[in-house]
C-alpha positions in Angstrom: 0.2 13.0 25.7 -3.3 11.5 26.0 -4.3 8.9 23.8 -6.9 10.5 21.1 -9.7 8.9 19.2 -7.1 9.1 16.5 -4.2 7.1 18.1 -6.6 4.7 19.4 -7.4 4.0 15.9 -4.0 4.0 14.7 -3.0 1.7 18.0 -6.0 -1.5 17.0 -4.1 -0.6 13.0 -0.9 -1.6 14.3 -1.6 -4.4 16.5 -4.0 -6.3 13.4 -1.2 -5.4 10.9 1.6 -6.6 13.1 -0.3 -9.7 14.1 -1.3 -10.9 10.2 2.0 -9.9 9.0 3.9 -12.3 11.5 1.2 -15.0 11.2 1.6 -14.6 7.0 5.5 -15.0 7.7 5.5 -17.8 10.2 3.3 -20.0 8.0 5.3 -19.2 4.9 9.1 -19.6 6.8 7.9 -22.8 8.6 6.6 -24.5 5.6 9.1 -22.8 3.1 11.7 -24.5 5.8 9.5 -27.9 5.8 9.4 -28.1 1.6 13.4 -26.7 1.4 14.3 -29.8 3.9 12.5 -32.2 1.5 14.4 -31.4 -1.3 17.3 -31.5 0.6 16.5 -35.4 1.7 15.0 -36.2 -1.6 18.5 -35.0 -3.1 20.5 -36.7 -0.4 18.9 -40.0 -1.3 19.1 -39.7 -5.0 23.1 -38.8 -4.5 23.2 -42.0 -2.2 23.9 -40.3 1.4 26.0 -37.5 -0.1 25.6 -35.0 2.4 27.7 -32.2 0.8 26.8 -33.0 -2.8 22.8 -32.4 -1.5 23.7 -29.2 0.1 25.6 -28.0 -2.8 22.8 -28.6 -5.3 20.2 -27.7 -2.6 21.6 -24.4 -2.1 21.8 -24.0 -5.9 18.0 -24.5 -6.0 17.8 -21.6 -3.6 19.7 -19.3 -5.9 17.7 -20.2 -9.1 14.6 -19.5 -7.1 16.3 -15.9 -6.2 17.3 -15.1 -9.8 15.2 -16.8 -11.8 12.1 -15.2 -13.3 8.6 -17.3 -12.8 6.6 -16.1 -16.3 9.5 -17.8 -18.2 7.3 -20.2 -20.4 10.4 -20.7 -23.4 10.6 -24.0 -22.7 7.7 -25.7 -20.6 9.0 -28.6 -18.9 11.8 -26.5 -17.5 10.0 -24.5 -16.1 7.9 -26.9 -14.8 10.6 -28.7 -12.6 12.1 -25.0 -11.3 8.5 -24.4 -10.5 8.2 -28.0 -8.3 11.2 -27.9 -6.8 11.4 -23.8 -5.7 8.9 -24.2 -3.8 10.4 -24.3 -0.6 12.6 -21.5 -1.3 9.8 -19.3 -2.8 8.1 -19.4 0.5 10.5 -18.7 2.1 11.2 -15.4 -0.1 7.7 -14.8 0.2 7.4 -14.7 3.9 10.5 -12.5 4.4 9.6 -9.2 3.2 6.4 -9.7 6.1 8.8 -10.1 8.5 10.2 -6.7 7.5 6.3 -5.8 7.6 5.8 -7.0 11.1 8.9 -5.0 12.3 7.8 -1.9 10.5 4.6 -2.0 12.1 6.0 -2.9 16.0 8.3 0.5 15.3 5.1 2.0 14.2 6.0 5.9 15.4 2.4 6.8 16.9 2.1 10.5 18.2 4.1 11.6 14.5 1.4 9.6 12.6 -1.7 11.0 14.6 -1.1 14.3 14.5 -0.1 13.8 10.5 -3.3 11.9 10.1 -5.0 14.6 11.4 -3.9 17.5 9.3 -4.3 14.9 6.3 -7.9 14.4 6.8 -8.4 18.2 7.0 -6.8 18.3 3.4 -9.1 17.9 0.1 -6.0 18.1 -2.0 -2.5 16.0 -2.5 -0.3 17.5 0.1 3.2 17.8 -0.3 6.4 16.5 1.6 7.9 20.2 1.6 4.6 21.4 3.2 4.4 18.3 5.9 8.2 19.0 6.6 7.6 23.1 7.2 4.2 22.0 9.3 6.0 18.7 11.2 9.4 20.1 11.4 10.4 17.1 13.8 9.6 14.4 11.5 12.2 12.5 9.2 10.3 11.9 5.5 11.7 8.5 5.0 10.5 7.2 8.4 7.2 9.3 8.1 6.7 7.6 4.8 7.6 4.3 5.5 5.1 4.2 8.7 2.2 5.8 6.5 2.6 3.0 3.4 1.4 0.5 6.1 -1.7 2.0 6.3 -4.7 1.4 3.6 -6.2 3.6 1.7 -3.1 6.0 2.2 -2.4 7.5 -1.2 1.3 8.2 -2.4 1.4 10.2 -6.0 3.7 8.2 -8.3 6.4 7.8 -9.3 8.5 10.3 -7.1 5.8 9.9 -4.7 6.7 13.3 -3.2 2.7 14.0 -2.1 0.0 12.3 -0.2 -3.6 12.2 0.2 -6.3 10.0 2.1 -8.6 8.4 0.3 -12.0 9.6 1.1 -13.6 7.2 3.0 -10.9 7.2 5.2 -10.6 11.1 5.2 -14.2 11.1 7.0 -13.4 7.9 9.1 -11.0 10.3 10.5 -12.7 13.3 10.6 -15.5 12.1 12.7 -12.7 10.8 15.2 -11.2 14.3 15.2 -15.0 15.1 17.3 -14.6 12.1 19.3 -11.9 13.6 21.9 -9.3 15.8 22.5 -7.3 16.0 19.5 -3.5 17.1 19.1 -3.3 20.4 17.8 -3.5 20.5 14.2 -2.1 23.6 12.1 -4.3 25.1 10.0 -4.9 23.7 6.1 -3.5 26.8 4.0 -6.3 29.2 2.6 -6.2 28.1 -0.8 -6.8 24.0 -0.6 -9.6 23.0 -2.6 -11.8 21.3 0.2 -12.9 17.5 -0.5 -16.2 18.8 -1.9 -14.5 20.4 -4.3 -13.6 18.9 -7.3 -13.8 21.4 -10.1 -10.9 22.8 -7.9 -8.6 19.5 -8.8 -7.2 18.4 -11.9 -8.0 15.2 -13.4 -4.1 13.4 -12.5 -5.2 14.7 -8.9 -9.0 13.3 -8.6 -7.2 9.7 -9.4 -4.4 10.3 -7.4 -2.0 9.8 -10.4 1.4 11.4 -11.3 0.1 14.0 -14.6 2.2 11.6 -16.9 0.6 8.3 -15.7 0.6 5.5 -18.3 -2.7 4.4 -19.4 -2.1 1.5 -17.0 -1.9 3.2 -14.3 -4.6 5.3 -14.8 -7.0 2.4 -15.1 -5.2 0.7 -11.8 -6.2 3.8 -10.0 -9.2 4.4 -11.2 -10.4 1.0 -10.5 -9.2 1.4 -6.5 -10.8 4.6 -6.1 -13.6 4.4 -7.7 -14.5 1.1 -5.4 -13.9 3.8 -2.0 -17.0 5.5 -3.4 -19.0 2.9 -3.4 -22.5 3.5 -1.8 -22.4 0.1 0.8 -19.5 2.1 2.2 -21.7 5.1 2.9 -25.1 3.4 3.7 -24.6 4.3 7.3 -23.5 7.5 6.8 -25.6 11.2 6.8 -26.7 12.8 3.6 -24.0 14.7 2.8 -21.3 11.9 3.2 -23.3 10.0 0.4 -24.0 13.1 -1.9 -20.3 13.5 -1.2 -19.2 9.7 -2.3 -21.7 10.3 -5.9 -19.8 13.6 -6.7 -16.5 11.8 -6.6 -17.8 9.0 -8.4 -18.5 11.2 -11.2 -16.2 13.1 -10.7 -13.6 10.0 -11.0 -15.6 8.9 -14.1 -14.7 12.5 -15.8 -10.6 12.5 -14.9 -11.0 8.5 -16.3 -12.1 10.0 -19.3 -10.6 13.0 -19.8 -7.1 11.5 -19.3 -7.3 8.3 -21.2 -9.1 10.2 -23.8 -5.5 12.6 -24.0 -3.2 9.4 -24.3 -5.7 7.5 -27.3 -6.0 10.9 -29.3 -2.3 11.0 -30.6 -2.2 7.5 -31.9 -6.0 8.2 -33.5 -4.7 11.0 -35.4 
């Protein structure tokens, strides 16, 4: 198929994600490494040449680092010395998963993920896994999702995150793509979506992109994220209507804030 504005797009994603990820890990494996065979020498010396004895206790320190949580303040100087000497090992835990990140992004399926992304950024409303599977009937969910976490400003509802929306800046990033070039063919968006202009058509869990029994936490993590994608600098270059379009969401964001953290206060007020 003929690369699209779209996959284009999604190609320069992959290649900057894959390329920071494995930079992020190298630097944090290499040094983890570095730091890890420090400890081990330090330990070797203090045991006087004890070779065995060092990698014993050394590998120790590795397991405390694994188990171990880091906000344990009971006892100070305790903590302290796990904190000095894991950190070797906590880089090296650190950097790992971005290996996984890297590899995730080199197996980056591109045709599934364009044509999804395009019938996304037609959609003003959460979309569903059922009604991706019944439109995408090729793709596999778990591999589908996977590849679309790895994008920004990808939203997956919590906690069974069983629906996904774009965020709307990147909804009309996309959409003025989709006139750029020759497009895959995209299905139709069913009859009765709410379009993205639309938000007396959403409830207020959907405006934030939150699951309807959200903790009050996570509504104010939410909120906080997408309030900052309506942010006028981010529509400065834009027409009109994109920037009338970012100041209805932001009150319309401000109004599911409210209304929803207003619901959770009023049963402990009364």
């Amino acid at each position: 198929m003929t690369p699209n504005a779209i996959t284009t797009w999604l190609e320069r994603k992959r290649r900057r994600g894959m390329r920071s990820a494995a930079l992020y890990a190298a630097a944090t494996l290499i040094g983890g490494a570095f730091v890890l065979g420090l400890t081990f020498y330090c330990i070797f010396f203090i045991t006087a040449g004890s070779a065995v004895l060092a990698t014993i206790v050394t590998g120790l320190i590795f397991a405390d680092a694994v188990r171990a949580r880091r906000d344990d303040l009971s006892f100070v100087p305790t903590w302290l010395l796990r904190e000095y000497i894991s950190i070797g090992p906590r880089l090296i835990l650190e950097g790992w998963p971005y290996v996984r990140r890297a590899q995730r992004f080199a197996r980056l399926d591109l045709e599934t993920c364009t044509n999804v992304l395009a019938y996304l950024a037609r959609q003003g409303i959460p979309t569903s896994r059922d009604e991706l599977l019944r439109r995408f009937p090729e793709v596999q969910w778990s591999t589908l999702s996977t590849d679309l976490r790895l994008l920004d400003r990808v939203i997956f509802f919590q906690p069974e995150g069983l629906r996904v929306i774009l965020a709307t800046p990147l909804r009309l990033e996309l959409r003025a793509l989709l006139g750029q070039g020759h497009a895959a063919p995209i299905p139709e968006p069913e009859p009765q979506a709410a379009p993205v202009d639309q938000t007396h058509k959403l409830s207020p869990a959907e405006i934030l992109g939150v699951h309807p029994a959200a903790s009050l936490g996570q509504i104010k993590t939410a909120y906080r994220t997408r309030i900052k994608e309506c942010h006028p600098d981010l529509f400065a270059g834009m027409d009109e209507h994109s920037r009338s379009l970012a100041e209805e969401w932001t009150k319309a964001l401000n109004a599911a804030y409210e209304s929803l953290t207003t619901e959770l206060r009023s049963p402990s007020q009364t």
